[in-house]
gemmi code that builds the backbone of each chain (N, CA, C; Angstrom):
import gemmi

chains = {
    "A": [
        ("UNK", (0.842, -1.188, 0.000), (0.000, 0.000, 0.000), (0.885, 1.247, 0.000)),
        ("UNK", (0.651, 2.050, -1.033), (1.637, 3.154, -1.142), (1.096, 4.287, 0.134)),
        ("UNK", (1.702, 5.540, 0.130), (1.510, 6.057, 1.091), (-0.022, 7.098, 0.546)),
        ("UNK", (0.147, 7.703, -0.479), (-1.181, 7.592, -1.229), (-2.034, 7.148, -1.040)),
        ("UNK", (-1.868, 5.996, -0.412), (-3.355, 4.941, -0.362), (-3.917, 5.112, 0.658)),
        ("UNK", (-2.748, 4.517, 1.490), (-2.668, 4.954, 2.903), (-4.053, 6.818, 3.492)),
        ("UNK", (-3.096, 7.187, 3.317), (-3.600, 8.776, 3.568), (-5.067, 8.974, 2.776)),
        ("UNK", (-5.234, 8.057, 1.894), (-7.106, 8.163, 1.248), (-7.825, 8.006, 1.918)),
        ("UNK", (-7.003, 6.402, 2.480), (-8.250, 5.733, 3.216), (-8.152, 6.454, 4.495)),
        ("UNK", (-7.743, 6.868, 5.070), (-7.449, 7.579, 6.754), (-8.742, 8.584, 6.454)),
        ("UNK", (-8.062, 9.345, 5.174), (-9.189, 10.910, 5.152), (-10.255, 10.429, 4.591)),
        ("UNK", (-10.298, 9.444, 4.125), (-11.960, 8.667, 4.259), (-12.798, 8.543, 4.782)),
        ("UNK", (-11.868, 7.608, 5.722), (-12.392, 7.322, 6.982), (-12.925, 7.963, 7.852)),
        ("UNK", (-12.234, 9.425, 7.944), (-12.313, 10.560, 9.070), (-13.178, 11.701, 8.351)),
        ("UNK", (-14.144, 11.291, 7.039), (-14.994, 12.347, 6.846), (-16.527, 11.777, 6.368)),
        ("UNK", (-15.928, 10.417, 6.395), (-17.309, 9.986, 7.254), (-17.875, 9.606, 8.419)),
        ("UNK", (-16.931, 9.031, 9.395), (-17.151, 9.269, 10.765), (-17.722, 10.856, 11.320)),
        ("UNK", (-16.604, 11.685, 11.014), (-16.988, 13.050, 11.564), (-18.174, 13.669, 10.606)),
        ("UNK", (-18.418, 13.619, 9.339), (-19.893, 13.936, 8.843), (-21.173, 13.190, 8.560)),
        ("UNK", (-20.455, 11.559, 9.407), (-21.822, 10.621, 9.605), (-22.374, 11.699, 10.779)),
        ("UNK", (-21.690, 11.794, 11.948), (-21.619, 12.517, 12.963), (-22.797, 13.524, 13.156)),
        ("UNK", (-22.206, 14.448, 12.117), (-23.025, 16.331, 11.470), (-24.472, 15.706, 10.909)),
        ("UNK", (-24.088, 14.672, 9.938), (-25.552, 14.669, 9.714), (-26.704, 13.395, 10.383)),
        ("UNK", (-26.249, 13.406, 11.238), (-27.309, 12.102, 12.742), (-27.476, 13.156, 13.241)),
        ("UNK", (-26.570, 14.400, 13.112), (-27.338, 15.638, 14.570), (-28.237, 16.269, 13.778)),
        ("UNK", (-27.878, 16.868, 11.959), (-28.679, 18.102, 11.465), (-29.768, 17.506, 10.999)),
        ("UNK", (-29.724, 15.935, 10.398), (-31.084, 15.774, 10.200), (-31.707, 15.154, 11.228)),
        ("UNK", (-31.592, 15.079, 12.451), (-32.181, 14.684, 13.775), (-32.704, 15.318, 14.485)),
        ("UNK", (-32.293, 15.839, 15.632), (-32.627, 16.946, 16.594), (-32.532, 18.374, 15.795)),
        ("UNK", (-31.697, 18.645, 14.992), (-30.871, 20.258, 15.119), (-32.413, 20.073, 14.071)),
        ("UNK", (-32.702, 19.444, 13.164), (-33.464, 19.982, 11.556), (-35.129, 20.378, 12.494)),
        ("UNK", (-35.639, 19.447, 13.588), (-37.210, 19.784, 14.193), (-37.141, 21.248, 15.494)),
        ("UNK", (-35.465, 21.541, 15.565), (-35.426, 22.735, 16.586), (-35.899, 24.068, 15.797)),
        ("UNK", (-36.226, 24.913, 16.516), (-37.031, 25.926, 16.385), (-35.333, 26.995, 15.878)),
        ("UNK", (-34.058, 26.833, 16.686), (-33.168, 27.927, 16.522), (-32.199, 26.734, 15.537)),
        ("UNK", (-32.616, 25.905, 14.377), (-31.175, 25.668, 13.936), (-30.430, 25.996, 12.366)),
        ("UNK", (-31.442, 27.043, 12.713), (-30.292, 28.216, 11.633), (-28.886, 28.233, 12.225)),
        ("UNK", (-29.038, 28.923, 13.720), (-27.395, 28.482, 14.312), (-26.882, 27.863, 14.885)),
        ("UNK", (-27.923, 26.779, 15.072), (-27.038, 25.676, 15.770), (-26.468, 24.994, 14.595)),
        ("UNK", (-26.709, 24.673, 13.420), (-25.864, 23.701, 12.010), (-24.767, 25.067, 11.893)),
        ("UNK", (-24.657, 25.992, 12.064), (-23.841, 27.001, 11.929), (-22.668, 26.938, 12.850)),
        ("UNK", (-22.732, 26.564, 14.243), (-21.629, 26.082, 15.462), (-21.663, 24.564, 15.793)),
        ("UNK", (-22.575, 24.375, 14.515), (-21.780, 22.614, 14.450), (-20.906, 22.664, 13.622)),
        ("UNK", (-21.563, 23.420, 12.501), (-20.362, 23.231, 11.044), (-18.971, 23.766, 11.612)),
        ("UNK", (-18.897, 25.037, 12.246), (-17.234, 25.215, 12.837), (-16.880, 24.345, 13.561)),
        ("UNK", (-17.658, 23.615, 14.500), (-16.983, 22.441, 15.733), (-16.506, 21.205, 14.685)),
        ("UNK", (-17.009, 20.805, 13.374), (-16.871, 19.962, 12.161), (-15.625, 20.293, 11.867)),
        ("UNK", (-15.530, 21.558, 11.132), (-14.364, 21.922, 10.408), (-13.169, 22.162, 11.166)),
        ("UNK", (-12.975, 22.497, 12.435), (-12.546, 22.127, 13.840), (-11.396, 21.107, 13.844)),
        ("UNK", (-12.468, 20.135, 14.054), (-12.602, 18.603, 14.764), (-11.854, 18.349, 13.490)),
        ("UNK", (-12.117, 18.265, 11.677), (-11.857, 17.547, 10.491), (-9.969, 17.880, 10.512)),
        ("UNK", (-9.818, 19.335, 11.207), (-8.709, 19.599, 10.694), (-7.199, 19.001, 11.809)),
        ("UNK", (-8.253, 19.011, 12.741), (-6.843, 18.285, 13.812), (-6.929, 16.904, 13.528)),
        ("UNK", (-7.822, 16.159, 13.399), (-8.084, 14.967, 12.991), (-7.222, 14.417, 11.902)),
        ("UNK", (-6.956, 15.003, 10.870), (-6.255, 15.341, 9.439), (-4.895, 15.084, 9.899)),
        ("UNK", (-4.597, 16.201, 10.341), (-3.190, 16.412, 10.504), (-2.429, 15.706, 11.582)),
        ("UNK", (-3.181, 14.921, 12.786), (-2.572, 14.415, 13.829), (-2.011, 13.274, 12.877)),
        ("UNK", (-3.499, 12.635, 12.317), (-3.320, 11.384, 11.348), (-2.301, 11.288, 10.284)),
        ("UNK", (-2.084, 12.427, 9.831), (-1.392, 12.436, 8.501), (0.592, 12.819, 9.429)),
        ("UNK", (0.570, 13.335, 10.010), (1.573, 13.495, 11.672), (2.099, 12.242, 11.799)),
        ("UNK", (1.133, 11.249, 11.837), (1.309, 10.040, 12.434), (1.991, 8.913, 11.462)),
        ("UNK", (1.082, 8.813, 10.273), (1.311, 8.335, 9.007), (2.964, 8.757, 8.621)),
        ("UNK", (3.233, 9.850, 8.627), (3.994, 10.299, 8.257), (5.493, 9.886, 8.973)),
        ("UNK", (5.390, 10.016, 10.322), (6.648, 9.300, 10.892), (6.820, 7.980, 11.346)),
        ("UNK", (5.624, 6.970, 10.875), (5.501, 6.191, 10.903), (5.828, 5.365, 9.634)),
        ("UNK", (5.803, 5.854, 8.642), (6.064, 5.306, 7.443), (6.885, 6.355, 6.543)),
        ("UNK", (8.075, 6.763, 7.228), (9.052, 8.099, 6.896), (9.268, 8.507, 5.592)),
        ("UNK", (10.124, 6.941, 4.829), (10.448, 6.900, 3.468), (9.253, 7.235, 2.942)),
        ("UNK", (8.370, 6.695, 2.829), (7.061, 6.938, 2.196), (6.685, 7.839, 2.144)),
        ("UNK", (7.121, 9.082, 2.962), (6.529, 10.618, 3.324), (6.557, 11.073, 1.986)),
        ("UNK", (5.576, 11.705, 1.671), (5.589, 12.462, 0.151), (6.138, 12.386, -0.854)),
        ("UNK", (6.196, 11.159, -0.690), (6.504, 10.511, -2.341), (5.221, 10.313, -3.099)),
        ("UNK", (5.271, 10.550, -4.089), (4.383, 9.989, -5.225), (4.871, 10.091, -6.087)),
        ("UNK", (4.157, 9.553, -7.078), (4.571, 9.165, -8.747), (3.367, 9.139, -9.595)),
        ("UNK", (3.826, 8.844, -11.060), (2.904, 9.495, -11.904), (1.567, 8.303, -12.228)),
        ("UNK", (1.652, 7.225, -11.313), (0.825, 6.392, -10.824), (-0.066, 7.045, -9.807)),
        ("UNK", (0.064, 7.513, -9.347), (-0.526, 8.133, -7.988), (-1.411, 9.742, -8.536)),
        ("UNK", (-0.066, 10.274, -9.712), (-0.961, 11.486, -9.871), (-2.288, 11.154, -11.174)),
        ("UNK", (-1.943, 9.815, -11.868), (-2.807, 9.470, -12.881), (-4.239, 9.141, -11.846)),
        ("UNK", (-4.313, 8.592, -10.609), (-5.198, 7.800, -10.083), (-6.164, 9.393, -9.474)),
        ("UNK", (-5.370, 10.254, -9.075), (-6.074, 11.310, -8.605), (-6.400, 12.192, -9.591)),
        ("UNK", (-6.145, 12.372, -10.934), (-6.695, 12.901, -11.350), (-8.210, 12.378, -12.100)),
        ("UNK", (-8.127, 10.633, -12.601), (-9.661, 9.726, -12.633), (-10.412, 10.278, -11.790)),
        ("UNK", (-9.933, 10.131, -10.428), (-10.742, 10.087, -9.019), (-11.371, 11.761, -8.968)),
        ("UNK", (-10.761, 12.145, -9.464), (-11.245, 13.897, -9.086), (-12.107, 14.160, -10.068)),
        ("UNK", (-12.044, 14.225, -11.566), (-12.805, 13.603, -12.417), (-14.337, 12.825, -12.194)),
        ("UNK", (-14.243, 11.797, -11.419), (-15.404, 11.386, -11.300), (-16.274, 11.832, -9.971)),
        ("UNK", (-15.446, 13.052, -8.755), (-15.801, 13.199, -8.043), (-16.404, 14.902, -8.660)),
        ("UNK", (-16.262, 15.421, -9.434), (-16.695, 16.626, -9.971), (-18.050, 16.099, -10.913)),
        ("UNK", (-17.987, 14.809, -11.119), (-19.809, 14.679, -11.735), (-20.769, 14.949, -10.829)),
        ("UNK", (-20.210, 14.200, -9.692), (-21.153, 13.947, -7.978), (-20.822, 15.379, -7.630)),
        ("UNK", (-20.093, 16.294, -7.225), (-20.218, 17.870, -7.044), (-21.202, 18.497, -7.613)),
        ("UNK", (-20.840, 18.536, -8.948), (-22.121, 19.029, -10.219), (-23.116, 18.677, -10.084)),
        ("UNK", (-23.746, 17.466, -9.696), (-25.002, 16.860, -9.409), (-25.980, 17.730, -7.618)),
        ("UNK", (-24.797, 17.662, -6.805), (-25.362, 17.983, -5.481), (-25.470, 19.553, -5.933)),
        ("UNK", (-24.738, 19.874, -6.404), (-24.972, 21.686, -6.993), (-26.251, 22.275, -7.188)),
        ("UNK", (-26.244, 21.257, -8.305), (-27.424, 21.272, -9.278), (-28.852, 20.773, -7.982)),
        ("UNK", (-28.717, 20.180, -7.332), (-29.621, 19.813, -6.266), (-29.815, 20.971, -5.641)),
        ("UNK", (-28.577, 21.948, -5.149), (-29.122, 22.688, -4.196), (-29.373, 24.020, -4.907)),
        ("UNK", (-29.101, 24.248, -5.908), (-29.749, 25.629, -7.174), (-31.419, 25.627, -7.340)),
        ("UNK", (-31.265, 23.731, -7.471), (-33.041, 23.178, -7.518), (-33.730, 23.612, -6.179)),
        ("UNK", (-33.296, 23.450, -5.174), (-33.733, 24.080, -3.897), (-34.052, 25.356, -3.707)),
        ("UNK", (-32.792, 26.416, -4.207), (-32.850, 27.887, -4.064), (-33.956, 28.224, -5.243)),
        ("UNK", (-34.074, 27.540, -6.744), (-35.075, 28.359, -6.909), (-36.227, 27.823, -6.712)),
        ("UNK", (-36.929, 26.968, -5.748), (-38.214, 26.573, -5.142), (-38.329, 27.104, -4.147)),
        ("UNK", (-37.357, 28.280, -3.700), (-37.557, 29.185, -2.374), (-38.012, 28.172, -1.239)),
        ("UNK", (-36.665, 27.048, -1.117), (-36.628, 26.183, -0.141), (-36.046, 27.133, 0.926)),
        ("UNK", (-35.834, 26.358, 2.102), (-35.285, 27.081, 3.279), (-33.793, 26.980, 3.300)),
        ("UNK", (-33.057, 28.074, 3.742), (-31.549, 28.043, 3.575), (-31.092, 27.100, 4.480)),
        ("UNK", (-31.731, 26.619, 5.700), (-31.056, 25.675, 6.036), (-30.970, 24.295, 5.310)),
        ("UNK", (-32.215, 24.471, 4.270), (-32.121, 22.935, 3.543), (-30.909, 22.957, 2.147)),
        ("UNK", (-30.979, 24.307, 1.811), (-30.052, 24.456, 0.608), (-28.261, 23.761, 1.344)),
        ("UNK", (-28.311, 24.657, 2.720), (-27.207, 24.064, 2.863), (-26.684, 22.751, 3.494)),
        ("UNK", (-27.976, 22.448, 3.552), (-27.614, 20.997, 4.206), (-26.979, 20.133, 2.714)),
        ("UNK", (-28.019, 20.348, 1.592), (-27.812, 19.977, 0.579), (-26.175, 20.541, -0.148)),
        ("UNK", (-25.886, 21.804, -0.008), (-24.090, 21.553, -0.525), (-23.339, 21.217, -0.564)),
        ("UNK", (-23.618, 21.324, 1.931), (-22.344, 20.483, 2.672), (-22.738, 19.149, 2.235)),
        ("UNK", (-23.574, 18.478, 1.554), (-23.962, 16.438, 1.638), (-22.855, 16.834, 0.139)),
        ("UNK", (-23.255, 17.540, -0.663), (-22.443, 17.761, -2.010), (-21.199, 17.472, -1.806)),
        ("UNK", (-20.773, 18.830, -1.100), (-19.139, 18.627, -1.369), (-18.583, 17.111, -0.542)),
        ("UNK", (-19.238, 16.840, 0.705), (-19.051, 15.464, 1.440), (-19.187, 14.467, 0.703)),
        ("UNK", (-20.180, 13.887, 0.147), (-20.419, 13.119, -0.942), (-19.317, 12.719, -2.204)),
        ("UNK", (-18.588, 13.938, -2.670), (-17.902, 14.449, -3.813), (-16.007, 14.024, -3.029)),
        ("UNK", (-16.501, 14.385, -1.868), (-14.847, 14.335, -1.621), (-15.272, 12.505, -1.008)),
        ("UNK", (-15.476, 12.049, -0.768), (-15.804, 10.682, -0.263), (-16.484, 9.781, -1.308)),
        ("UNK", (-16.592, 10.029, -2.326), (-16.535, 9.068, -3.668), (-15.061, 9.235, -4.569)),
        ("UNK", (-14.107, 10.788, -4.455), (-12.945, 10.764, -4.997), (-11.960, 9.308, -3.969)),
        ("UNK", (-12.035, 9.944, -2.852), (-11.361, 8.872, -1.895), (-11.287, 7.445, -2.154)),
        ("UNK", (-12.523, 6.525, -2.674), (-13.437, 5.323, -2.413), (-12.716, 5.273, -3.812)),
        ("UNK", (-13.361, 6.042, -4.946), (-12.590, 5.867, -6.533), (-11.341, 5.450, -6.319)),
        ("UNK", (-10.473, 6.179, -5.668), (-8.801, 6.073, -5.803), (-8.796, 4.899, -5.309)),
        ("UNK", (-9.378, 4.314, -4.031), (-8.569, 2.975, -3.717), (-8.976, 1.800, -4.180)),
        ("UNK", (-10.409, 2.124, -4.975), (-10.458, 1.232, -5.897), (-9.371, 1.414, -6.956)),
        ("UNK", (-9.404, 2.335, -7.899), (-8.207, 2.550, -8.764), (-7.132, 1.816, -7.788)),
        ("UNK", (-6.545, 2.186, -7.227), (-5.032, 1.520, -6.384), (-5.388, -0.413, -6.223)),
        ("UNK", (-6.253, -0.711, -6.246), (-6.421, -2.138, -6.018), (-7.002, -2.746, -6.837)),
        ("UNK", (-7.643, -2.243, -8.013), (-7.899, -2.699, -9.568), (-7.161, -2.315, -10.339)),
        ("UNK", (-6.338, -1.101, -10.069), (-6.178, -1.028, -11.466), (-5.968, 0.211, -11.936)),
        ("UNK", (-4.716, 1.128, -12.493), (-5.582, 1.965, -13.111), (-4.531, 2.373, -14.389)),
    ],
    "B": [
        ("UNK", (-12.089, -10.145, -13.750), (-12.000, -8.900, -13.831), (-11.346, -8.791, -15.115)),
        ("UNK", (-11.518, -8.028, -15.714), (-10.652, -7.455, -17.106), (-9.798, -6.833, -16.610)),
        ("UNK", (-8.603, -7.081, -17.306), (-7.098, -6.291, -17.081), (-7.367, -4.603, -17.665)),
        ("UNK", (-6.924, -4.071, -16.688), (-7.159, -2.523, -17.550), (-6.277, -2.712, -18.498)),
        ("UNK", (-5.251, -3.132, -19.082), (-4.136, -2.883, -20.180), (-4.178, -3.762, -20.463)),
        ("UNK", (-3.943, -4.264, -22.241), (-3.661, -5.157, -23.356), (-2.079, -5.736, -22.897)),
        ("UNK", (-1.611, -3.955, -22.485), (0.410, -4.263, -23.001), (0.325, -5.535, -21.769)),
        ("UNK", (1.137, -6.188, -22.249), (1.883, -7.083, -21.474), (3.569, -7.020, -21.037)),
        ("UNK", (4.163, -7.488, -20.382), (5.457, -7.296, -20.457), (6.285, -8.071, -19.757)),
        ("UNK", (7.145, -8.227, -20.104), (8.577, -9.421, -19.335), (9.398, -8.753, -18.253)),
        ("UNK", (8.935, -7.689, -17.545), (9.840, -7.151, -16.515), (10.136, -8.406, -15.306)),
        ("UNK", (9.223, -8.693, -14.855), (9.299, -9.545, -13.866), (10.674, -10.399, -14.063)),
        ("UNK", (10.502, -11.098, -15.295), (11.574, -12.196, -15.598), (13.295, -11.163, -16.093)),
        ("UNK", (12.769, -10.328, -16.289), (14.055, -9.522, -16.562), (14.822, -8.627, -15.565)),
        ("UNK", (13.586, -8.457, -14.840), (14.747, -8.316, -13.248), (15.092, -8.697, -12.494)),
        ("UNK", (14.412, -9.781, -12.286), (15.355, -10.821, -11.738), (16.494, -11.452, -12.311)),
        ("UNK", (16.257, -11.757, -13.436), (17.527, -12.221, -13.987), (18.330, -10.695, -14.234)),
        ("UNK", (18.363, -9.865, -13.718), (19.363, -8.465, -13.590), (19.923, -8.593, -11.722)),
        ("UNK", (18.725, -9.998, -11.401), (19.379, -9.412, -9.873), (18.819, -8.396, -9.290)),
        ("UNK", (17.727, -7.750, -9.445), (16.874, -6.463, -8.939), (15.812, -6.729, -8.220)),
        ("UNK", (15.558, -5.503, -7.285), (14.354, -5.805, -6.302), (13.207, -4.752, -7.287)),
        ("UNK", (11.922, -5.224, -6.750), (11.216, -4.187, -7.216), (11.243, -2.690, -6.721)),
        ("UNK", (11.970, -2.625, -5.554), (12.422, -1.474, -4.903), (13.141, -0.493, -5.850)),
        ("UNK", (14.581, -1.705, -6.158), (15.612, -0.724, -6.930), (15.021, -0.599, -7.942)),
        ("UNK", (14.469, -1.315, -8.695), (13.973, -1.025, -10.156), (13.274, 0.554, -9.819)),
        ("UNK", (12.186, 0.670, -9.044), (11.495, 1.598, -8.850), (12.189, 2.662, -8.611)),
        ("UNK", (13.354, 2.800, -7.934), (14.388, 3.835, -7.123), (14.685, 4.935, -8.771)),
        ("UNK", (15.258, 3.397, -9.298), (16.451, 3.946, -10.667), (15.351, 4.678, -11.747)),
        ("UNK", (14.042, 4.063, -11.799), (13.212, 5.123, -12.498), (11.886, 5.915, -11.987)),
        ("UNK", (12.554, 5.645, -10.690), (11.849, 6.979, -10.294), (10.111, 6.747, -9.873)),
        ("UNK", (9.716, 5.665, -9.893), (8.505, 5.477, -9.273), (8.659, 4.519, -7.958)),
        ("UNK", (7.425, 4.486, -7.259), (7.124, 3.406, -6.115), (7.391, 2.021, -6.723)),
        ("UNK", (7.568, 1.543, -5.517), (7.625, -0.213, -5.411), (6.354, -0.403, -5.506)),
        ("UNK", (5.311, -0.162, -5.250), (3.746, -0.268, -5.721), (3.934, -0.634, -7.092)),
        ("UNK", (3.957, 0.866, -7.834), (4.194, 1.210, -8.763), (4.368, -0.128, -10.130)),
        ("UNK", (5.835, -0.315, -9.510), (5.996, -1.474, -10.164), (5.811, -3.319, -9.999)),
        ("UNK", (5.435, -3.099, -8.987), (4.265, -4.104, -8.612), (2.966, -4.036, -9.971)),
        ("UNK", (2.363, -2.589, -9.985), (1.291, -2.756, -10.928), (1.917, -2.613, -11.872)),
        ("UNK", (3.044, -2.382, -12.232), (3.549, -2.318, -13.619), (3.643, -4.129, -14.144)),
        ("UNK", (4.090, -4.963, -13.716), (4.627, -6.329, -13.324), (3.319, -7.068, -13.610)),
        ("UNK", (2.111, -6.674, -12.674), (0.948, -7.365, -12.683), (0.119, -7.079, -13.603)),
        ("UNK", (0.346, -5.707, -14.458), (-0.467, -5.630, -16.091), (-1.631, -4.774, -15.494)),
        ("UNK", (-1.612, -4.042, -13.981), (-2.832, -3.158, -13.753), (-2.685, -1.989, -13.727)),
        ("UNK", (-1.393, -1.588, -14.433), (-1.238, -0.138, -15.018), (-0.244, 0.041, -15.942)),
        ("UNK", (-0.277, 0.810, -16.959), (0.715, 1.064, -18.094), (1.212, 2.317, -18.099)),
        ("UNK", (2.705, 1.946, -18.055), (3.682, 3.349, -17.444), (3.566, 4.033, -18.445)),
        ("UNK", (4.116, 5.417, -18.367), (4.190, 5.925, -19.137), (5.015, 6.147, -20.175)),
        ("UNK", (5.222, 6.626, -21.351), (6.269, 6.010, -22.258), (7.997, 6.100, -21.909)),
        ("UNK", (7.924, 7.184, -21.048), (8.995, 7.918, -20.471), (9.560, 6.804, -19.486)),
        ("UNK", (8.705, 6.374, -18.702), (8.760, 4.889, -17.826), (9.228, 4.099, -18.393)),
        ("UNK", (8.238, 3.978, -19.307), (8.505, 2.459, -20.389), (10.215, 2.568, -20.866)),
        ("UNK", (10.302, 3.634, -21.272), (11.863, 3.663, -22.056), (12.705, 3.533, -20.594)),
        ("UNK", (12.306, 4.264, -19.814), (13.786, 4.307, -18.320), (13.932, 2.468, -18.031)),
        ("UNK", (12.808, 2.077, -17.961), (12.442, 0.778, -17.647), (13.527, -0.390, -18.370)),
        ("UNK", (13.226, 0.009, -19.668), (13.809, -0.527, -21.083), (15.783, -0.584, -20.781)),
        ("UNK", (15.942, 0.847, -20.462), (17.540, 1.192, -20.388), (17.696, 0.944, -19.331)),
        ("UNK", (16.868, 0.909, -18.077), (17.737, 0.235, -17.113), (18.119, -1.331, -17.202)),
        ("UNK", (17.181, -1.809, -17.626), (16.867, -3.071, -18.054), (18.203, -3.516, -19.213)),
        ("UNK", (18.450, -2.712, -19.528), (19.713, -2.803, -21.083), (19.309, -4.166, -21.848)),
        ("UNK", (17.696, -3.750, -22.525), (17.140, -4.322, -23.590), (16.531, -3.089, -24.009)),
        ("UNK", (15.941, -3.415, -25.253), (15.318, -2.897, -25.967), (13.425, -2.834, -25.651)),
        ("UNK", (13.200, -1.271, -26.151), (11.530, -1.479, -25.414), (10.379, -2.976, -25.842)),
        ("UNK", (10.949, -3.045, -26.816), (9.678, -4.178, -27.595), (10.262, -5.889, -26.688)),
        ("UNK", (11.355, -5.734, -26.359), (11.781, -6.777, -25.536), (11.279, -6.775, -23.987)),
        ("UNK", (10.695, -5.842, -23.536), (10.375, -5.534, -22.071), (8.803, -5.489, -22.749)),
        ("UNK", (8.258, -4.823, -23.346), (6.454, -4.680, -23.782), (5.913, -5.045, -25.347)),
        ("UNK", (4.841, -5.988, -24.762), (4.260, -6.411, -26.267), (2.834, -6.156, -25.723)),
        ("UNK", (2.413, -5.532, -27.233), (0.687, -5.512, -27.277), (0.471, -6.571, -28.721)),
        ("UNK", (-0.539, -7.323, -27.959), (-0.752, -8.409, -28.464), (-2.387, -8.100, -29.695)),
        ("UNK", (-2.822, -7.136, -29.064), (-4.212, -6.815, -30.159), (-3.644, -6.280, -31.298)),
        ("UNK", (-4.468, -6.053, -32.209), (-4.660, -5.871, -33.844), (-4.434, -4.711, -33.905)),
        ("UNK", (-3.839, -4.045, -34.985), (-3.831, -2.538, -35.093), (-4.986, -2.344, -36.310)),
        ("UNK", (-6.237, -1.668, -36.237), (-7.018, -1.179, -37.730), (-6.223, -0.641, -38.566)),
        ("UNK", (-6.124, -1.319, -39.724), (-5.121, -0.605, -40.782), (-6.565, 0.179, -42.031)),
        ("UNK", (-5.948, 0.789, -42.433), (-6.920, 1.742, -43.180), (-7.423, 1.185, -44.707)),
        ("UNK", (-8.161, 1.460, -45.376), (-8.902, 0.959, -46.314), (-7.575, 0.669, -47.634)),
        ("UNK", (-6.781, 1.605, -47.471), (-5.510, 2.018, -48.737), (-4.503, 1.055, -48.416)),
        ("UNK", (-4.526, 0.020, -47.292), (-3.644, -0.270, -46.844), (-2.191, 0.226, -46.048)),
        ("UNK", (-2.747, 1.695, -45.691), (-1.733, 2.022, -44.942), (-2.017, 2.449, -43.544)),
        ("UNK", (-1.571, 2.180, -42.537), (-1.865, 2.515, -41.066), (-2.294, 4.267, -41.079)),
        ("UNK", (-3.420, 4.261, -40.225), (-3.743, 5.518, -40.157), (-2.677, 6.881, -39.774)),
        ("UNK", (-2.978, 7.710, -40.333), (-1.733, 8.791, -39.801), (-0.692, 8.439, -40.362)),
        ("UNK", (-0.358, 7.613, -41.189), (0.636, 7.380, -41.967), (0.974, 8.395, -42.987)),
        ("UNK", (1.631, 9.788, -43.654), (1.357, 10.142, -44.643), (2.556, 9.480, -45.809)),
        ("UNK", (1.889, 10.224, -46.567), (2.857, 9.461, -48.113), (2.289, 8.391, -48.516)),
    ],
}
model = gemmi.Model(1)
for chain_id, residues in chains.items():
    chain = gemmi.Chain(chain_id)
    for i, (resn, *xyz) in enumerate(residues, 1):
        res = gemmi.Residue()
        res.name, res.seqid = resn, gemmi.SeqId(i, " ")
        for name, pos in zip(("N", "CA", "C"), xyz):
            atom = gemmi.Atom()
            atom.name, atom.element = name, gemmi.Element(name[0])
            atom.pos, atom.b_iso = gemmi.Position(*pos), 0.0
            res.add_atom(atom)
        chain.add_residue(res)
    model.add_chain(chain)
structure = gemmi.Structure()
structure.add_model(model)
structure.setup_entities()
């Protein structure tokens, strides 16, 4: 497993745990509360928070743990991320297009944005899932 | 599963008989030991730049390290497409 791979699956891992997380609270309790215009608003910073120490302890860890491996890649690695990004900009475009469909049905802004943040989450967590398929089929 | 790539190639048997790890092979041109793991196993096709470092480290010739075994469409005139003259 290259270190590439490695570091996919970690930030995979850690943005669906932490935005399984966001969305068991926003479509749960926070979506039937009367104030959660700002409560999804001081979740989303406690998210983006939480995503970024999470990231970096992991990638910290990865990193002196598997030294040689530290930031190496190759044109295997940059071919696989650019497929993967590629097919993660259809799924972007799609949740977009979902939440434009929202704004002009004069949905509620908390639903538009529930619908972006699932977008870009969605989008970065099918690039991830793509690559390590690519890395273990094939690419 | 279908192989993503047609090319096939004799690295495996040619670096060893050079005495090479997939490490060094990878070192001397510059990609991962992954890398050439999938190069070896036919689930990725280097790039030509690869292919040739591959070739000269190897001290054979490219068509001796990679063969594509499918058909080329040759054109109605009998000459390979993009051919001029």
């Amino acid at each position: 497993m290259t270190f590439q791979e490695k570091s996919t699956l970690t930030m995979t891992a850690i943005l669906v745990a932490v935005f399984g997380w966001y969305f068991t609270l926003v479509l749960g309790p926070i979506a039937g509360s009367p104030a959660r215009e700002v409560a999804y608003t001081g979740l989303m910073v406690a998210v983006v928070v939480l995503l970024v120490i999470l990231a970096g302890v992991s990638h910290a860890a990865l990193a002196i743990v598997f030294r040689s491996q530290a930031n190496v890649d190759d044109e295997r690695d940059r071919s696989i991320a650019l497929r993967s990004g590629r097919v993660a900009g259809y799924v972007l475009v799609t949740g977009v297009c979902a939440g434009i469909g929202l704004a002009m049905m004069q949905s509620d802004t908390f639903w538009i944005a529930q619908a972006l943040i699932g977008a870009l989450v969605v989008a970065e967590v099918t690039e991830g899932v793509t690559k390590l398929v690519l890395y273990r089929r094939g690419a | 599963m279908a192989r993503p790539t047609q090319v096939t190639n004799r690295i495996t048997e040619l670096r060893v008989a050079a005495g090479m790890s997939q490490a060094e092979l990878g070192d001397l041109i510059g990609v991962t030991r992954q890398t050439v793991n999938a190069i070896e196993g036919g689930k990725y096709s280097p790039s030509l730049e690869a292919a040739f470092k591959i070739a000269r480290v190897l001290n054979v010739s490219l068509e001796d390290v990679f063969q594509y075994p499918g058909q080329i469409p040759v054109a109605r005139s009998g000459k390979r497409p993009g051919h001029a003259g």
